[in-house]
VOTOR-289072 format. One record per residue (C-alpha): x, y, z. Coordinates in pm, 1 decimal, decimal comma, m for minus. Example, Ala and Ser with C-alpha at 12.3 -4.5 7.8 and 13.67 -1.06 7.14 Angstrom:
// residues 2
node x = 1230,0&y = m450,0&z = 780,0
node x = 1367,0&y = m106,0&z = 714,0
END
This chain:
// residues 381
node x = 0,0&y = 0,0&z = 0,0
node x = 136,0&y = 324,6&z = m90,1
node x = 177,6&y = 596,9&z = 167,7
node x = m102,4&y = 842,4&z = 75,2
node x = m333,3&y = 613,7&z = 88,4
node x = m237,6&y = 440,7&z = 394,8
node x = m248,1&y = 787,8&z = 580,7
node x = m557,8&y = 848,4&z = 451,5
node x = m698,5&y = 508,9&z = 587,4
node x = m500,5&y = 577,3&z = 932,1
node x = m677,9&y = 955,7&z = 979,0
node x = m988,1&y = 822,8&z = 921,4
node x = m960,6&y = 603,6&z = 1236,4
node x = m935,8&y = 258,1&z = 1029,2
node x = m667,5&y = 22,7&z = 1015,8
node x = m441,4&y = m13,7&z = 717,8
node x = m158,1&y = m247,1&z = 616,9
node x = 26,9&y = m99,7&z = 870,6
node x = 99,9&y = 249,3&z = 1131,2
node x = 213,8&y = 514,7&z = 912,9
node x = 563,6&y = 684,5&z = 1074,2
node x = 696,5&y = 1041,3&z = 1024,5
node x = 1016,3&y = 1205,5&z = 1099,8
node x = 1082,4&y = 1557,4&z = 940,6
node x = 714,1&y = 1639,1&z = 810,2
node x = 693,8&y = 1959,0&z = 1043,9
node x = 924,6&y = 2146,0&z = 1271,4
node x = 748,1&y = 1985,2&z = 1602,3
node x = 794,7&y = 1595,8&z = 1466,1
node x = 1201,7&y = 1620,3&z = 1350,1
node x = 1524,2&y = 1556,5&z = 1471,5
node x = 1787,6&y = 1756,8&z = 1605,8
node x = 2062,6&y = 1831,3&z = 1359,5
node x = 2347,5&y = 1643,3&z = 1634,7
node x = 2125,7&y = 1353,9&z = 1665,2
node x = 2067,1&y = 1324,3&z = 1271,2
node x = 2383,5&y = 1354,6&z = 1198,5
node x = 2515,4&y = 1024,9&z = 1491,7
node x = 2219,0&y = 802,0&z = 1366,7
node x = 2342,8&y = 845,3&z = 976,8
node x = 2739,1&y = 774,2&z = 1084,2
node x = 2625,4&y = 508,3&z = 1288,9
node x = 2433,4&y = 325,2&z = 987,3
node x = 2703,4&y = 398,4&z = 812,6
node x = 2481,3&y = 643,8&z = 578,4
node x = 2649,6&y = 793,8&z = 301,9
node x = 2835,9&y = 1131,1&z = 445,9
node x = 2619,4&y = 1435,9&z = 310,1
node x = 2575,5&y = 1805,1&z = 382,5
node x = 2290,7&y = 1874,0&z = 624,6
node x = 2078,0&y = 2131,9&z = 625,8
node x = 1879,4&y = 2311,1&z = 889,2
node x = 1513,0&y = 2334,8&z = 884,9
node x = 1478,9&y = 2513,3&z = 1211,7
node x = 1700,1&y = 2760,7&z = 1325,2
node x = 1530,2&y = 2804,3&z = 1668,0
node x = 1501,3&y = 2423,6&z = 1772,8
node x = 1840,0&y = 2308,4&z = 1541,9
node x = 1633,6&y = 2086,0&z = 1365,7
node x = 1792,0&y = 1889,4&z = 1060,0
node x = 1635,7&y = 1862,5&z = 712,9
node x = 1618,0&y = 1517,5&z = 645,1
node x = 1764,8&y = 1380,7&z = 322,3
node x = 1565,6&y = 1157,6&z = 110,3
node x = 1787,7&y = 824,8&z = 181,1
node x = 1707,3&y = 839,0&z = 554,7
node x = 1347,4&y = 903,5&z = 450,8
node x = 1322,6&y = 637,1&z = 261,1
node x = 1516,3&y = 416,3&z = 498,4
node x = 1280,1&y = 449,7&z = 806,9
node x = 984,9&y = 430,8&z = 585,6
node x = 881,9&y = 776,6&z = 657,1
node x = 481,8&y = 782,3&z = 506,1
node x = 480,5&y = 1241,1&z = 544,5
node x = 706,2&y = 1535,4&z = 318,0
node x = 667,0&y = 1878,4&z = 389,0
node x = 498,7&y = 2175,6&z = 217,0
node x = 626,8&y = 2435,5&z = 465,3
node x = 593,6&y = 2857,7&z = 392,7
node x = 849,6&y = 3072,7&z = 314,1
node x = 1008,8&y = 3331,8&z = 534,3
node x = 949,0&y = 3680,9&z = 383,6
node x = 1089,3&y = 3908,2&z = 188,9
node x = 1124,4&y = 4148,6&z = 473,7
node x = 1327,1&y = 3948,4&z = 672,4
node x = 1631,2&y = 3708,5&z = 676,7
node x = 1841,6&y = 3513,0&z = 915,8
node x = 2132,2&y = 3716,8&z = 1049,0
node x = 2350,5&y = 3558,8&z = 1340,5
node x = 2503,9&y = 3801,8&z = 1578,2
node x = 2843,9&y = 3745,8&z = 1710,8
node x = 2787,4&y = 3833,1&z = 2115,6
node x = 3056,0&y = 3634,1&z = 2257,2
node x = 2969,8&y = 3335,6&z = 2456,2
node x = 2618,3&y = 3353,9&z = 2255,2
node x = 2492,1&y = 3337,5&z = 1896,9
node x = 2191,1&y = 3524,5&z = 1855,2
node x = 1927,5&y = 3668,3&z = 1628,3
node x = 1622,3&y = 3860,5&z = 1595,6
node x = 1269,0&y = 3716,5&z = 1445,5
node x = 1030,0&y = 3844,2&z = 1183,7
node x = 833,8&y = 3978,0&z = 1484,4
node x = 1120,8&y = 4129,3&z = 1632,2
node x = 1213,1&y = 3942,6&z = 1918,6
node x = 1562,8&y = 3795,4&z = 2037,5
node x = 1673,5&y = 3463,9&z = 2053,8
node x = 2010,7&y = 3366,7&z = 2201,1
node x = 2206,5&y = 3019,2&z = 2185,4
node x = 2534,4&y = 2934,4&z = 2392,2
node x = 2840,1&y = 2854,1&z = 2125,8
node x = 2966,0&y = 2599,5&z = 2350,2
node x = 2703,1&y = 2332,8&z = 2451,6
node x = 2400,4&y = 2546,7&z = 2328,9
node x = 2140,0&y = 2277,7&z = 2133,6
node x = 1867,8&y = 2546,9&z = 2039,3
node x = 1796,7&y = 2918,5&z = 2067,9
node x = 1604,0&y = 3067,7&z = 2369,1
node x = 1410,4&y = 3373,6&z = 2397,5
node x = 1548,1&y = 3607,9&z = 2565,0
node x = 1421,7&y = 3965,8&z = 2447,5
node x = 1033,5&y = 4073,0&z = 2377,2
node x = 928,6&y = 4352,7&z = 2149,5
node x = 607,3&y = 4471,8&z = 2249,4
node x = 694,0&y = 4651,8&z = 2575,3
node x = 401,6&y = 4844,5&z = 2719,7
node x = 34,6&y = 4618,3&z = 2791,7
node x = m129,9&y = 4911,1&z = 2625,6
node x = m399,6&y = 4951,6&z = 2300,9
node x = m162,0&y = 5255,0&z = 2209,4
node x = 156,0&y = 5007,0&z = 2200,0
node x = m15,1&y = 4725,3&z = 2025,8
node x = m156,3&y = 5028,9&z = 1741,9
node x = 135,5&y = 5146,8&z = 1653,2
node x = 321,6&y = 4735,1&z = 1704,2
node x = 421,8&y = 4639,5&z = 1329,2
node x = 280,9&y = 4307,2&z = 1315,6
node x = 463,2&y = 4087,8&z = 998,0
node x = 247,8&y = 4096,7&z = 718,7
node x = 89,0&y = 3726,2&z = 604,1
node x = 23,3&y = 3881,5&z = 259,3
node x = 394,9&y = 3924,0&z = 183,4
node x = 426,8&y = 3700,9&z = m155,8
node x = 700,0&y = 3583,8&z = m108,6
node x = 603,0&y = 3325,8&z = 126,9
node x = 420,2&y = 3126,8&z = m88,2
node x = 684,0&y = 3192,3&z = m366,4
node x = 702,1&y = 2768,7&z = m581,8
node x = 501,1&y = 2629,9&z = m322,9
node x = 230,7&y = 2534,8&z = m502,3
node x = 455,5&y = 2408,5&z = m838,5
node x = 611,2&y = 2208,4&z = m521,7
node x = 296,6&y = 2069,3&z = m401,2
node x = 174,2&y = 1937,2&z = m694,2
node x = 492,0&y = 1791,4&z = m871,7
node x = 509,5&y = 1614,6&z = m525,7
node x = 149,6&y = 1471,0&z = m516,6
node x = 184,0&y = 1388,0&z = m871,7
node x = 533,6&y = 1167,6&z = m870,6
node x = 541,8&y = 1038,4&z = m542,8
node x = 252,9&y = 892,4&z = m355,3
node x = 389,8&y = 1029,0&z = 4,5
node x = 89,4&y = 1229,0&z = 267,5
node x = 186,5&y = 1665,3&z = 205,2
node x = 196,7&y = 1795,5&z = 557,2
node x = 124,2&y = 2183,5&z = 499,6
node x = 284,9&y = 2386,0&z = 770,9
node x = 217,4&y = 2799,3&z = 729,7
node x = 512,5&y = 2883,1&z = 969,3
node x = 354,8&y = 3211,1&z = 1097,7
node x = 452,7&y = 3214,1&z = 1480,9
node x = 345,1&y = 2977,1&z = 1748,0
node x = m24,0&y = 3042,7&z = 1769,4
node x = m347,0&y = 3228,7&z = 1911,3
node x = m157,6&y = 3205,2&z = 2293,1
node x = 200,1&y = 3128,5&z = 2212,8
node x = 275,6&y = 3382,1&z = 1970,0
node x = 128,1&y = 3668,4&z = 2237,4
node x = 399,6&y = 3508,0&z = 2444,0
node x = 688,1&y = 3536,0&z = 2226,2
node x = 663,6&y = 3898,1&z = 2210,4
node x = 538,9&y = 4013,9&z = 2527,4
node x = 760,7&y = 3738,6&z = 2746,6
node x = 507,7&y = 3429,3&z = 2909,8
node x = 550,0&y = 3591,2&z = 3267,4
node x = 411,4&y = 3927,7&z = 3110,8
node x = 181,8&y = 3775,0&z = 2894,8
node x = 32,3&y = 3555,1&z = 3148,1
node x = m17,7&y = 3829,5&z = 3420,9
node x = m187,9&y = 4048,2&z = 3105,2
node x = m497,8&y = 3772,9&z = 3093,5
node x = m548,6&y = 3800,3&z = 3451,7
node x = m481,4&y = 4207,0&z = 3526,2
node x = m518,1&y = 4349,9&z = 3143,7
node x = m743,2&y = 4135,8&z = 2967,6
node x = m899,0&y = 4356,9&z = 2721,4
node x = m531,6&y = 4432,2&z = 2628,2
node x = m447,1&y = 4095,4&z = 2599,2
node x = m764,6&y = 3932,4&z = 2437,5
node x = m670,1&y = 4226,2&z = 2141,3
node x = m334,8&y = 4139,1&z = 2116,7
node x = m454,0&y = 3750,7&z = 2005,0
node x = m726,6&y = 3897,8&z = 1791,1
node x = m442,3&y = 4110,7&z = 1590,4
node x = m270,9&y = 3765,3&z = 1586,1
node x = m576,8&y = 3578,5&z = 1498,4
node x = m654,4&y = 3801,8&z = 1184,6
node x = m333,9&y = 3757,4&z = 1049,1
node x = m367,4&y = 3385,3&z = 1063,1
node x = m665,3&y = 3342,8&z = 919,0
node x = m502,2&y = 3575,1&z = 629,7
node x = m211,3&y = 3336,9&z = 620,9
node x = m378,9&y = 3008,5&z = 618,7
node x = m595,9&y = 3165,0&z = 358,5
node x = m296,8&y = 3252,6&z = 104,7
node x = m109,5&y = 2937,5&z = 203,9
node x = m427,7&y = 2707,3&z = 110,3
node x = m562,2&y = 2864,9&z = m211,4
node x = m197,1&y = 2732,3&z = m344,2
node x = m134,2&y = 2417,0&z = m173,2
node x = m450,2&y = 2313,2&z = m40,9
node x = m614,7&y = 2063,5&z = m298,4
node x = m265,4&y = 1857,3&z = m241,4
node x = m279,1&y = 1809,8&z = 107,2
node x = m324,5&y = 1546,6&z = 343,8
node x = m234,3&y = 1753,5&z = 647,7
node x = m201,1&y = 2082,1&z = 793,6
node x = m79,2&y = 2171,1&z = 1073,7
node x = m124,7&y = 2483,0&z = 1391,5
node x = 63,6&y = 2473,2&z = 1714,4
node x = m51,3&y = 2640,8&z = 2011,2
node x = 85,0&y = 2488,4&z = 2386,2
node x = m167,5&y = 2602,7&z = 2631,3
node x = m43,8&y = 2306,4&z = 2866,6
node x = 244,3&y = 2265,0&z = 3066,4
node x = 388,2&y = 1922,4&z = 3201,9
node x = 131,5&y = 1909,4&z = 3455,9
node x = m165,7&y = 2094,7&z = 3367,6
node x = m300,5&y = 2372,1&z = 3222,9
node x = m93,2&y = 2695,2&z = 3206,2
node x = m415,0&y = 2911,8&z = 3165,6
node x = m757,8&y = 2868,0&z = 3360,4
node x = m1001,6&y = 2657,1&z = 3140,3
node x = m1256,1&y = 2975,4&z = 3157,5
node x = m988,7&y = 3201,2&z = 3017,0
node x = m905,0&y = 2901,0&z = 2753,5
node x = m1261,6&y = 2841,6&z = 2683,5
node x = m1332,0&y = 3284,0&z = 2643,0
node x = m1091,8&y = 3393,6&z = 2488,9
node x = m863,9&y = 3155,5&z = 2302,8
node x = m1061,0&y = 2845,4&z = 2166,9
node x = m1350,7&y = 3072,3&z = 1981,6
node x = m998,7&y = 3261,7&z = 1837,0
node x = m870,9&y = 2842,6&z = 1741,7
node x = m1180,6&y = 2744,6&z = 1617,9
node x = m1209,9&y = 3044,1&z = 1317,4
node x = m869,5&y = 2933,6&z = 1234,8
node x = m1019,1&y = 2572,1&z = 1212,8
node x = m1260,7&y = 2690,4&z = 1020,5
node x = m1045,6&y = 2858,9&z = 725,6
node x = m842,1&y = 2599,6&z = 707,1
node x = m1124,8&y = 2341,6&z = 632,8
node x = m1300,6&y = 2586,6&z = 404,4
node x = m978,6&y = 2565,1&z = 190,2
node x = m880,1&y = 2200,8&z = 151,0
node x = m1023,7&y = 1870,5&z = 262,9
node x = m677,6&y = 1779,6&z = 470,4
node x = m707,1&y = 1678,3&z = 817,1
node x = m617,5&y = 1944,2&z = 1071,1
node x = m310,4&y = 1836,0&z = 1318,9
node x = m304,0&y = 2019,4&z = 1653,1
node x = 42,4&y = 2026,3&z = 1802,6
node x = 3,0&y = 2077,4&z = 2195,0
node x = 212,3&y = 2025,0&z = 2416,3
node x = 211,0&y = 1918,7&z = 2816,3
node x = m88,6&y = 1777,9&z = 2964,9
node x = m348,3&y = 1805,8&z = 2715,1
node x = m617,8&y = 1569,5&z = 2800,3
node x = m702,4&y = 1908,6&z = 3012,7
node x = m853,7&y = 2031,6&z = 2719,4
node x = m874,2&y = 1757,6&z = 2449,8
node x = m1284,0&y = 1758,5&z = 2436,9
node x = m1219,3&y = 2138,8&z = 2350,6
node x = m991,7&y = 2033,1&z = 2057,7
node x = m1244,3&y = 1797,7&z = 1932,1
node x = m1554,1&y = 2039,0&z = 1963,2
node x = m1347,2&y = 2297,7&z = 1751,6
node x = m1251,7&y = 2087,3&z = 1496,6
node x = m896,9&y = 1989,8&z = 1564,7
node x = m879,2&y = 1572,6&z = 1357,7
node x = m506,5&y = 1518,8&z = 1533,6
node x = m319,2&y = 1543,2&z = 1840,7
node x = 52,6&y = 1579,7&z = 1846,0
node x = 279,8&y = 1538,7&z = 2034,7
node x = 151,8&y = 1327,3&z = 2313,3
node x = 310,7&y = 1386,2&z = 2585,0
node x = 334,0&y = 1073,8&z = 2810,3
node x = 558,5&y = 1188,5&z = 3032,4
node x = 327,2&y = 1481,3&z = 3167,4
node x = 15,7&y = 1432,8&z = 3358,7
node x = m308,5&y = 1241,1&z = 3290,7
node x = m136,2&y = 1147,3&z = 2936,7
node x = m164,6&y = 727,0&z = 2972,1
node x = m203,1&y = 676,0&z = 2600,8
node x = m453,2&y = 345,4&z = 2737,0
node x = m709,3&y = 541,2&z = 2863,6
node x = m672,7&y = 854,4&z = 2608,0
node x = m727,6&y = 596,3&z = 2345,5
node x = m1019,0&y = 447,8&z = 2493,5
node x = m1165,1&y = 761,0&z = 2564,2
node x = m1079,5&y = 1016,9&z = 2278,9
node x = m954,1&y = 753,2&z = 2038,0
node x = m1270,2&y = 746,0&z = 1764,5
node x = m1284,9&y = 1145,5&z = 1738,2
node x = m869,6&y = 1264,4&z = 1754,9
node x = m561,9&y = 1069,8&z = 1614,4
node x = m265,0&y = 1077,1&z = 1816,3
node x = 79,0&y = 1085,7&z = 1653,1
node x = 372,8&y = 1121,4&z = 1796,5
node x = 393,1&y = 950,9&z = 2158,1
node x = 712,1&y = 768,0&z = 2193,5
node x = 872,3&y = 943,1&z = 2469,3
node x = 1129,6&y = 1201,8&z = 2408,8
node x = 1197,7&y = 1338,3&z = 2783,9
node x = 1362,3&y = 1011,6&z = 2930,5
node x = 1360,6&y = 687,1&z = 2705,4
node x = 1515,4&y = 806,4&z = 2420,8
node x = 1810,2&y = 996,7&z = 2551,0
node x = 1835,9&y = 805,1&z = 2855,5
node x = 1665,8&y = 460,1&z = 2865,8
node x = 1879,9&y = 134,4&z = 2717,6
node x = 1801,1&y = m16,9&z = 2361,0
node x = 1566,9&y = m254,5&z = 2536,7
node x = 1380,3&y = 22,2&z = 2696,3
node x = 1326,4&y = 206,1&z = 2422,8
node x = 1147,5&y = m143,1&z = 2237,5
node x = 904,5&y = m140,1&z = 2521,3
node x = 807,3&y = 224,5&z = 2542,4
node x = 746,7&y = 160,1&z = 2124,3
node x = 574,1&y = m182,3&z = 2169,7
node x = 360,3&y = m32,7&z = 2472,4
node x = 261,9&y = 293,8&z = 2251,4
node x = 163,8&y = 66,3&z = 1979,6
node x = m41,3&y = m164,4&z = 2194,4
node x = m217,1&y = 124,8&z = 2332,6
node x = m291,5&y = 365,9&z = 2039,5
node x = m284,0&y = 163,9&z = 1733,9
node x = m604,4&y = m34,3&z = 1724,2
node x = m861,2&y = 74,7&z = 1487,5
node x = m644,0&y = 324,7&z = 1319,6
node x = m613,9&y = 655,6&z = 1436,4
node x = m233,7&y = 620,1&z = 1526,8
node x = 111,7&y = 830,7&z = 1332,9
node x = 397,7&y = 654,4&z = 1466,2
node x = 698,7&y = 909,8&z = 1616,2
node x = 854,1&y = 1074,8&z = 1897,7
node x = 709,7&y = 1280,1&z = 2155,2
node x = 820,0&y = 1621,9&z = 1994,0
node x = 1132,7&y = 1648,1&z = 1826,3
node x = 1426,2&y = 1382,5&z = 1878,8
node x = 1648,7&y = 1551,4&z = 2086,3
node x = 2043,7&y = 1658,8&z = 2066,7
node x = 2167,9&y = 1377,4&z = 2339,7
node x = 1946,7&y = 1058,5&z = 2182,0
node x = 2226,7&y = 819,0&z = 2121,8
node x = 2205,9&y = 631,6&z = 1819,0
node x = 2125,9&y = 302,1&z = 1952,3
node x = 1858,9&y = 432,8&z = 2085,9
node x = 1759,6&y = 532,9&z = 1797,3
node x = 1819,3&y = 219,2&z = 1593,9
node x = 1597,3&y = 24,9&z = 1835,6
node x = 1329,1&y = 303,1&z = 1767,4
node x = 1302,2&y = 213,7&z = 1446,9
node x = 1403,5&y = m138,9&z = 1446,0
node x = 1082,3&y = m216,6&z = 1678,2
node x = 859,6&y = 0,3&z = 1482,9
node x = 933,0&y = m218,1&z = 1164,7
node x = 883,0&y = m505,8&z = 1416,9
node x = 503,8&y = m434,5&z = 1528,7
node x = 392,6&y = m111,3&z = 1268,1
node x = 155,3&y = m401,4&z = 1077,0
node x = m170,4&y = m451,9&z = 1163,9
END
């Protein structure tokens, strides 16, 4: 069974040939460029340039040999960055560093730095006059759809791979706020400044919509997936009340749901991470098909009992845990955690095989071999 097919089967919460698997369809289901590069010398892979496909995370573009070596079912249809704006690194000593499209600065340590942190937030003042005169980028900027669609349909046309879209315009109705006004700052602005900060996500919600709208009327018809990230959980709950979820952010989500399936009949793939079985019957009720990452190492995440109660309305991909087994368990270790994830989320369909987030820097390789190794053990149905 080819790949396209066999997601579509799998999304549609029935079982096909086998679990589909992706590594490298989005920047929140890759691999860390130090990782990437230990797994290939330790198969023995054929030595090749890599390049990165997330300068924030480190993330490695993965080539088409490795692909096709651990079966990967997904290829990405990602957005451009603008024409406005391009990656400089700055030189400040013991850090590299760099500025974003919305204007905020990210800073990695040269020596044992894996990813760039946030460490400086634009929009200064909690005030209507500051977010006025705040220039927001602009999702109508051409150039980030620039080949995509020639891209998306040479790809659906000679290959039969799933096309994961991915816009690439910030980190969402709650996150994004976050990145430029700082989480501590943003957080105290829903409690003490709400009307301040329930306009700063509308701003942000607008241009979405805008973006997903552009992105879809060129890639849409070719897509099996696209995907919107958003983490309103934390490791052991939620990091906003429900009320203030349920007010203010999830009508915001669901529009965005709603463009997106106006434009193209591909599942929509919510990446969340933490403990979201907080607010999973919220994700369903708005429209969200998938749930990524699945975070089993935070709280109330047993994939049993998410499966048995979620398991016919969401698909979970992702799951295999990313926080301990990987970069710390043994080989056999890391065959259990991918036998037990199976076992639990894979009957009926409704199941994308991979890690919980991205692969991280430290995974050894072994690790990593018995990853896939066991997948291609128990993946068939």
């Amino acid at each position: 069974m080819v790949s396209r097919k066999r997601v579509e089967i799998i999304l549609n919460h029935k079982e096909a040939d086998r679990i589909p698997i992706d590594v490298g369809s989005t920047e929140v289901t890759s691999i860390n460029i130090h990782a990437y590069k230990t797994l290939r010398q330790y198969w023995q892979m054929e030595e090749k340039e890599i390049y990165t496909a997330n300068i924030v995370q480190q993330l490695a573009s993965p080539h088409e040999d490795f692909l096709e070596k651990i079966g990967c079912d997904f290829r990405p249809i990602v957005a451009n960055p603008p024409s406005t704006w391009e990656f400089k690194k700055i030189d400040e000593g013991d850090y590299w560093a760099f500025f974003d499209e919305w204007g905020a600065k990210l800073r990695m340590p040269k020596k044992g730095g894996f990813y760039f942190d946030y460490v400086e937030f634009p929009l200064k003042e909690p005030t209507l006059d500051a977010l006025k005169n705040f220039k927001f980028p602009d999702p109508n900027d051409s150039a980030r759809i620039k080949g995509l669609k020639e891209k998306a349909k040479y790809l659906y046309e000679n290959t039969d791979y799933a096309l994961v879209g991915s816009c690439l315009f910030g980190g969402g109705v709650f996150e994004q706020p976050a990145r430029i006004r700082g989480m501590e700052n943003f957080l105290m602005d829903l409690v003490s400044n709400i009307k301040f900060a329930d306009a700063l996500m509308e701003e942000i919600t607008q241009r979405y919509i805008q973006m997903y709208s552009n992105f879809l009327d060129e890639v849409g018809p070719y897509l099996s997936v696209v995907t919107y990230w958003d983490d309103v959980t934390g490791q052991s709950g939620p990091l906003i009340s429900p009320k203030i979820y349920r007010k203010y952010i999830k009508p915001k989500q669901k529009r965005i749901v709603e463009i997106i399936k106006k434009k193209t009949s591909a599942k929509v793939f919510l990446h969340c991470c933490g403990a979201a079985s907080f607010f999973i019957p919220d994700f369903i009720e708005i429209g969200f098909d998938i749930l990524n990452p699945v975070q089993v190492s935070a709280s109330n995440m047993d994939t049993k009992k998410l499966k048995k109660e979620f398991g016919k309305d969401i698909v979970f991909w992702g799951g295999i845990d990313t926080q301990r087994i990987l970069p710390f368990g043994k080989p056999k270790d890391v065959e259990e955690e991918v036998k037990r994830r199976i076992d639990d989320l894979a009957s009926e369909g409704g199941y994308v095989f991979g890690a919980v987030h991205n692969i991280q820097a430290n995974t050894p390789p072994e690790n990593l071999h018995a990853m896939f190794n066991a997948f291609q053990k128990w993946c068939w149905y």
